[in-house]
N, C-alpha and C positions, 0 to 999 in steps of 0.2 A: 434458524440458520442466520450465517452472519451478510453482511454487505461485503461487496461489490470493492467499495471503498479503498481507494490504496493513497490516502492521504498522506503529505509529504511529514516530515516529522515534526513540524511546528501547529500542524492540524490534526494528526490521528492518535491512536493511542499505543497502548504501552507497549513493550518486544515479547518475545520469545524466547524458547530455547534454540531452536533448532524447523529445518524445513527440509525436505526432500524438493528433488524436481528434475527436470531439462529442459531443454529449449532446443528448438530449430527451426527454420525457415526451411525456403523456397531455393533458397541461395548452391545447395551442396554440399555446405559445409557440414561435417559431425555436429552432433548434438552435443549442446553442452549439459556438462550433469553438475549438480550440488552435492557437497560432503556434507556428511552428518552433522557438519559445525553451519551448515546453512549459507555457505559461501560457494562461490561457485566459482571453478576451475577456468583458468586461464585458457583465451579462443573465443571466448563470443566477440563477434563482429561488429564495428560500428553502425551506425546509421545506414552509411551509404551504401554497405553490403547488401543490406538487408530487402528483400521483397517485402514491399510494402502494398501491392495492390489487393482488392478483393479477395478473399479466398487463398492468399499465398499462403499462409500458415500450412504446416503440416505435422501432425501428431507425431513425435519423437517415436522410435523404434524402440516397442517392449514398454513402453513409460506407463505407469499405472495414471487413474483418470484423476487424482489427485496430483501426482507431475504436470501431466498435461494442461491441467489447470494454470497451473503457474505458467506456464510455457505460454498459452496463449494471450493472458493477462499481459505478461512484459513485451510480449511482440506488438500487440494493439498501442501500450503504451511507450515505445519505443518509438514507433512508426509518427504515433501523434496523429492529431492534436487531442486524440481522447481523451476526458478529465473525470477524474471520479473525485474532487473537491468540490468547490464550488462554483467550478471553469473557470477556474484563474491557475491551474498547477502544471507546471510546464514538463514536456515529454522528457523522458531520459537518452544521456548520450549513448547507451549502449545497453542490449539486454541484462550483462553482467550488473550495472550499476542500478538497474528494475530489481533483480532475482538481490541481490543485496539488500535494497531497501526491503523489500516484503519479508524476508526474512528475520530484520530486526525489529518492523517496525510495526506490523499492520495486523489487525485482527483477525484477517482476513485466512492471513498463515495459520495462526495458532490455532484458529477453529477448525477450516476447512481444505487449507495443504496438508495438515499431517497424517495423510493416511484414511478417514474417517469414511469417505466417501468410498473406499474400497473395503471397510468391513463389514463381510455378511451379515455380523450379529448385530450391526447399529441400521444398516440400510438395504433394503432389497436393490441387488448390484445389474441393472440393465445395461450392458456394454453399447449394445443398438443406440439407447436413447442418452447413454453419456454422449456418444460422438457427435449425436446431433445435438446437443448443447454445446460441445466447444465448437462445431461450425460456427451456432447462432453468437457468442461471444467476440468473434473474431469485427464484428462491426458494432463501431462506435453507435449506433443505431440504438441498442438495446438497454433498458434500465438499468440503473449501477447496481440495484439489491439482487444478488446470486438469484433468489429464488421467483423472481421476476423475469427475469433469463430463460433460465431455464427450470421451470415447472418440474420438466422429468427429476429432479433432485427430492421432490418432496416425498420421498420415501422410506422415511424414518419408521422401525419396527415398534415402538417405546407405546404404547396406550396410556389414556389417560390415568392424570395420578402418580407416575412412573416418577423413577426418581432418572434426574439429565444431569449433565456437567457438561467441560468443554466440547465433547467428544460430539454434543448435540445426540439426535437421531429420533427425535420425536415425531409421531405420524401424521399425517398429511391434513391439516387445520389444527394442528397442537403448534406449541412454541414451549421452551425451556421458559419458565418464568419462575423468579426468586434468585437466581443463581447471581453468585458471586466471587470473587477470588477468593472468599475464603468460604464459600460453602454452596453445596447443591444444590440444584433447582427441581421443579416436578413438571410434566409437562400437561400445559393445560390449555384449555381452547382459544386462538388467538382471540383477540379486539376487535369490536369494532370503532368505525368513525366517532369521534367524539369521548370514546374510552380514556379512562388515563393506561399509561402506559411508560414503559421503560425503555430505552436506547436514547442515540442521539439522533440528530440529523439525515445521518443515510443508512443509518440501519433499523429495517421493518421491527425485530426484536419481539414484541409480545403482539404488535399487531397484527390483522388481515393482512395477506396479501395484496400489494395493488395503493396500501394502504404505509406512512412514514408518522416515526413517533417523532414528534415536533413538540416542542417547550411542553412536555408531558400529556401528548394529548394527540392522539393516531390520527392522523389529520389526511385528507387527500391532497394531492399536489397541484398546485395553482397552473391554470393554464397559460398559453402568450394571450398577453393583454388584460390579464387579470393583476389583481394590485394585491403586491408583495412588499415586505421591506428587509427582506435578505433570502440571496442569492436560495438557499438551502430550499426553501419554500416551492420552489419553480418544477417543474416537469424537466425531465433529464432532456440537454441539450441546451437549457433555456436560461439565461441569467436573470436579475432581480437589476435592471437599471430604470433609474428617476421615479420608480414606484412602480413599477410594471412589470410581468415574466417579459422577454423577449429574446432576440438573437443577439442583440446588444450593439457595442458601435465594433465598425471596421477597421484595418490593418490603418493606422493615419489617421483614425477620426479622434474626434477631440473627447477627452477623456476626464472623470475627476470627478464631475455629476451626475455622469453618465457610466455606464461600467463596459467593460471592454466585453468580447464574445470569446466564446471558450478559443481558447490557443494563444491569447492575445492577452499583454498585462499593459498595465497605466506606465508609462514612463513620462513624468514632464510635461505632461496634460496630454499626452498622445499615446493610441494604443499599438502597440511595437508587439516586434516580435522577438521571441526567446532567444537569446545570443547562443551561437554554437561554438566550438572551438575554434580560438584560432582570430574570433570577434570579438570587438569592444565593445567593454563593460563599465560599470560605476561602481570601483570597490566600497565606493562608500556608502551605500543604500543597498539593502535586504528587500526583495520583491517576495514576500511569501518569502516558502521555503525556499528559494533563489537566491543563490550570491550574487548579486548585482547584474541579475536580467541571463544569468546563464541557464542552460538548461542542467535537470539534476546530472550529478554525477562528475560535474564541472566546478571548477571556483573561479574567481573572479580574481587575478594576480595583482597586487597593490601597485606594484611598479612599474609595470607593462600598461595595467585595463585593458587587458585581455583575457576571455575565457581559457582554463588551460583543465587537465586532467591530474585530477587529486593523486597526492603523491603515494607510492608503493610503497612497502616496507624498506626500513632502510634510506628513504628520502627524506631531504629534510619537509618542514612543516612546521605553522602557524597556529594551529587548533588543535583542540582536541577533539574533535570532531574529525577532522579534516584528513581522513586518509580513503585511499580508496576502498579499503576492504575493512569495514569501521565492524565487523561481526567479529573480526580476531584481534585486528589492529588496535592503534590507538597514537596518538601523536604526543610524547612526552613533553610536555609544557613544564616541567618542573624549576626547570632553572636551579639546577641543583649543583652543577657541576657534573655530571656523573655521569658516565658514557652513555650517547643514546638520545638524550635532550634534545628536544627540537627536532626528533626525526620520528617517523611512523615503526613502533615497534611492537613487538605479537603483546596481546593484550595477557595479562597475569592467571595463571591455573587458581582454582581454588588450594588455600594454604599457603601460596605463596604472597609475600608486601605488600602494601600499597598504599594509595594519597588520598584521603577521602575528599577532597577536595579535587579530583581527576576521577567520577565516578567511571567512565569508559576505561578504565586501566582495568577494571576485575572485566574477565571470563565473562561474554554472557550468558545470563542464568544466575549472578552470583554478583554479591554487594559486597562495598568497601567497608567493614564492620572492624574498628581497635585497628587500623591499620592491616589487616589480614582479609586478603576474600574469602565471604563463605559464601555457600551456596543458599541461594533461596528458596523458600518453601513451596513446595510443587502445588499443583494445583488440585483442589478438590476431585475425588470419584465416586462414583455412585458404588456401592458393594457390587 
């Protein structure tokens, strides 16, 4: 099973096709749901809407536990300061621009949103002890790797030898191991300490539970006041500052040698906090995935420096990055002359033009190839 992880896109890995899901709070509001293009409909709430305390979450109506998954995940990281990088990744302005990101961006989706965790034939489906895993998820408290969370998941039908692919479902001390984009894996008995071993950072991958594959090599995680020399290495909560796990410097503390604590990034030798709408910014420095100290979902306006919200279809724009619904959209930079330039426009069907040099113009799912998008090769299955 995969992590936790919802690294911003300068840190995680590659997109997807597509995600289901919904969301909803405490608030009243309808649930918000996702189309089959993994975008989510217009009405999720900002910040301020949102119940943010203890327990406010509330499981969407009818949502299978693979929705709700997602649902939970963007409300924690919504609310903040939750970090599933290296405690430096700043909260999102709004669930919508959470349920976006995971959709194009995070492994997280492609394994474990799509469904996988509601089919009988890959997982013994306990309704009881799903609910009490997205309880336990709703606090920043718990380890970033899924199956660290919540245990109850380890229910994969697949015995040893089996053949796995993305779909996972291998059973409880197995791990998919061998598998690649381009071909299957078998599921075999995880790692121990000291193992070599496959993943990154915050994903357990081939190892024990309990247990993180580190520069190739299943490693347990450093406590506070043990000596680290990056952040990844620490016990969740915990940063890698002056050579040591710990809480790190505060909101004002002086920064640069030292590392800030999760919520908090280095601005100017001082640990500041994430800019929200409406606040200034430095368009000209990238904090991480941050356009100059905003939080995600926001950019940093050059002529104002102020955080503002990425522009809709139709609006003009700067990047090709830079729109708010970057799964359909895309901001035509071509400077072509040709209607559309410089504004956020739906991104290209397979078969139809494109710039290979603007790879966000194709469909995702599908690359800019001879000027034309095709569609990319799906991903390996087990017979």
């Amino acid at each position: 099973m995969e992590t936790m992880d919802v690294a911003p896109p300068d840190i995680g890995a590659g997109g997807m096709e597509d995600a289901g899901g919904a969301d909803g709070g405490a608030s009243g509001t309808d649930a918000t749901t996702i189309a089959d293009t993994g975008v989510v409909d217009a009405g999720s709430p900002p910040l301020g809407e949102l119940d943010c305390a203890p327990g406010a979450w509330t499981r969407p109506t009818g949502s299978s536990f693979s929705d709700a998954l997602q649902s939970v995940l963007c409300h924690r990281l919504t609310c903040g300061p939750c970090s599933f990088d290296e405690g430096q990744s700043p909260p999102f302005v709004e669930r919508e621009a959470c349920i976006e990101h995971l959709a194009r961006t995070n492994p997280l989706v492609q394994t474990n949103l799509t469904g996988q965790y509601d089919d009988p034939s890959l997982f013994i489906v306990n309704a009881a002890a799903l609910d009490t895993c997205l309880g336990r998820l709703q606090s920043c408290a718990v380890p970033k790797v899924l199956e660290e969370s919540c245990p109850e998941l380890d229910t994969g039908r697949l015995n040893a030898g089996a053949c796995c692919d993305g779909r996972l479902g291998c059973g409880p001390g197995f791990a998919c191991i061998g598998r690649t984009s381009a071909s299957t894996g078998t599921c075999q008995p995880r790692r121990g300490a000291g193992a070599l071993c496959t993943g990154d950072a915050f994903v357990t991958g081939s190892c024990e539970v309990g247990l993180r594959c580190v520069r190739g090599f299943c490693s347990e995680l450093v406590p506070r006041n043990g000596e680290c020399t990056e952040t990844f290495e620490c016990l969740d909560g915990l940063v890698c500052s002056a050579g040591r796990c710990g809480d790190g410097e505060t909101l004002d503390g002086a920064c640069g040698a030292r590392a800030c604590g999760v919520g908090l990034f280095c601005r100017e030798g001082r640990c500041s906090a994430w800019r929200r709408e409406g606040e200034s910014c430095d368009p000209a420095t990238s904090f991480g995935s941050s356009d100059g100290g905003c939080v995600l979902g926001l950019f940093c306006r050059n002529d104002l420096e102020v955080c503002e919200r990425l522009p809709t279809r139709g609006e003009s724009c700067e990047d090709a990055r830079a729109c708010r619904n970057p799964s359909r959209d895309f901001c035509n930079i071509s400077f072509d002359g040709r209607e559309g330039s410089k504004r956020c426009q739906a991104r290209h069907a397979i078969g139809e033009d494109c710039l290979g040099r603007i790879p966000e113009m194709c469909a995702v799912g599908s690359l800019c190839v001879g000027s034309v998008c095709r569609e990319t090769l799906p991903e390996p299955r087990c017979p």
